[in-house]
C-alpha positions as CSV (number, residue, x, y, z in Angstrom):
1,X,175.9,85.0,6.2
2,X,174.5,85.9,9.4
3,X,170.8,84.5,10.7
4,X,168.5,87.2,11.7
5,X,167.3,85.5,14.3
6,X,163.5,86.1,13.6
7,X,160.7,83.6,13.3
8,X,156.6,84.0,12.1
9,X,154.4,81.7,13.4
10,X,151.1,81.5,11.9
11,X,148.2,80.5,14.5
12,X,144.4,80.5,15.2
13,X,142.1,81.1,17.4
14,X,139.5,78.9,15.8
15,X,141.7,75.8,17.3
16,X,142.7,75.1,20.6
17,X,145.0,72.6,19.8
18,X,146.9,74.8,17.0
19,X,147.2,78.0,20.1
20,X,148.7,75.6,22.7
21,X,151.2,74.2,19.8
22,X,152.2,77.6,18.7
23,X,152.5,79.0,22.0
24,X,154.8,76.4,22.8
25,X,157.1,76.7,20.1
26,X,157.0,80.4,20.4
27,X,158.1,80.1,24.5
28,X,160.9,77.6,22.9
29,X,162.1,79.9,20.3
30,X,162.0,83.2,22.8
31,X,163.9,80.7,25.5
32,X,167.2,80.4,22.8
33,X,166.8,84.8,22.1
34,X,164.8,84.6,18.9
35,X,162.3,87.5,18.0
36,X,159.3,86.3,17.7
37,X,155.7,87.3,15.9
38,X,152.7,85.1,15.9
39,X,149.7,86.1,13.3
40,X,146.3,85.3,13.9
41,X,142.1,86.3,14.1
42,X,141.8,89.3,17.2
43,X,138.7,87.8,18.4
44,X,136.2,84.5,18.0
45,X,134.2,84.8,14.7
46,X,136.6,86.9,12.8
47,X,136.9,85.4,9.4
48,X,140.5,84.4,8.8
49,X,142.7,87.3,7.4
50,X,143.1,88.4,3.6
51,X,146.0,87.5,2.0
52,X,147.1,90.6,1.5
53,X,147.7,91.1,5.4
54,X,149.3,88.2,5.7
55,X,151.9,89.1,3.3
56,X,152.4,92.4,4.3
57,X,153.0,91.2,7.9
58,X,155.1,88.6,6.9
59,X,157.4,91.1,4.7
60,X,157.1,94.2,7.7
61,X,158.5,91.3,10.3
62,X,161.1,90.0,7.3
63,X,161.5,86.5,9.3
64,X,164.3,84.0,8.9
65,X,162.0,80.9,9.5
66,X,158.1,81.1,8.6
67,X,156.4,78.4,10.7
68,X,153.0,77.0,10.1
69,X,151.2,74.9,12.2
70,X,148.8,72.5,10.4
71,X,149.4,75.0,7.3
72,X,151.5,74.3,4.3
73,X,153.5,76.7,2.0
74,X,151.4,75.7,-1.1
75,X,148.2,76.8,0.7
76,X,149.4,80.3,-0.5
77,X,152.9,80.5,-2.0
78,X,152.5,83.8,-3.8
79,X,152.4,85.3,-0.3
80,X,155.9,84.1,1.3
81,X,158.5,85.7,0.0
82,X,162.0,84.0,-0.8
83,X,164.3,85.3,1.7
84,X,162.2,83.2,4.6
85,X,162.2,79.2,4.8
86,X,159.0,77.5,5.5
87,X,158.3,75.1,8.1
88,X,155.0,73.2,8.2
89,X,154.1,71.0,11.2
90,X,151.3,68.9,11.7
């Protein structure tokens, strides 16, 4: 089986701390010739998303690795679908 080499990062705006951690593995994962997609809010005061946009940018990327920074797979598990692994850090 070959890896697409593809990886969704879930971030927000609403933390400082959560941006500069994402960024970070982003620039890492860009650095070894990974795609790369990070979700978040546009703009300060934006409510966070629906699911339903989640999921459908999660399945229009179709990532390898979903990552989630201080978010865990069973926050929402009917969005991810099965084909991507889910990594939490905290």
């Amino acid at each position: 089986m070959i890896l697409d080499k593809r990886v969704f990062m879930i971030s927000s705006i609403h933390s400082s701390c959560i941006q500069h951690q994402v960024r970070d593995y982003a620039h890492g994962f860009r650095q070894i010739g990974w795609d790369v997609e990070v979700f978040r809010e546009r703009w300060p005061g934006e409510p966070p998303a629906p699911a339903r946009v989640l999921a459908e940018s999660v399945l229009w990327f179709r990532p390898s690795i979903i990552l989630g920074v201080d978010y865990a797979r069973g926050q929402n598990p009917e969005l991810y679908p099965l084909f991507s692994s889910f990594v939490s850090v905290v």
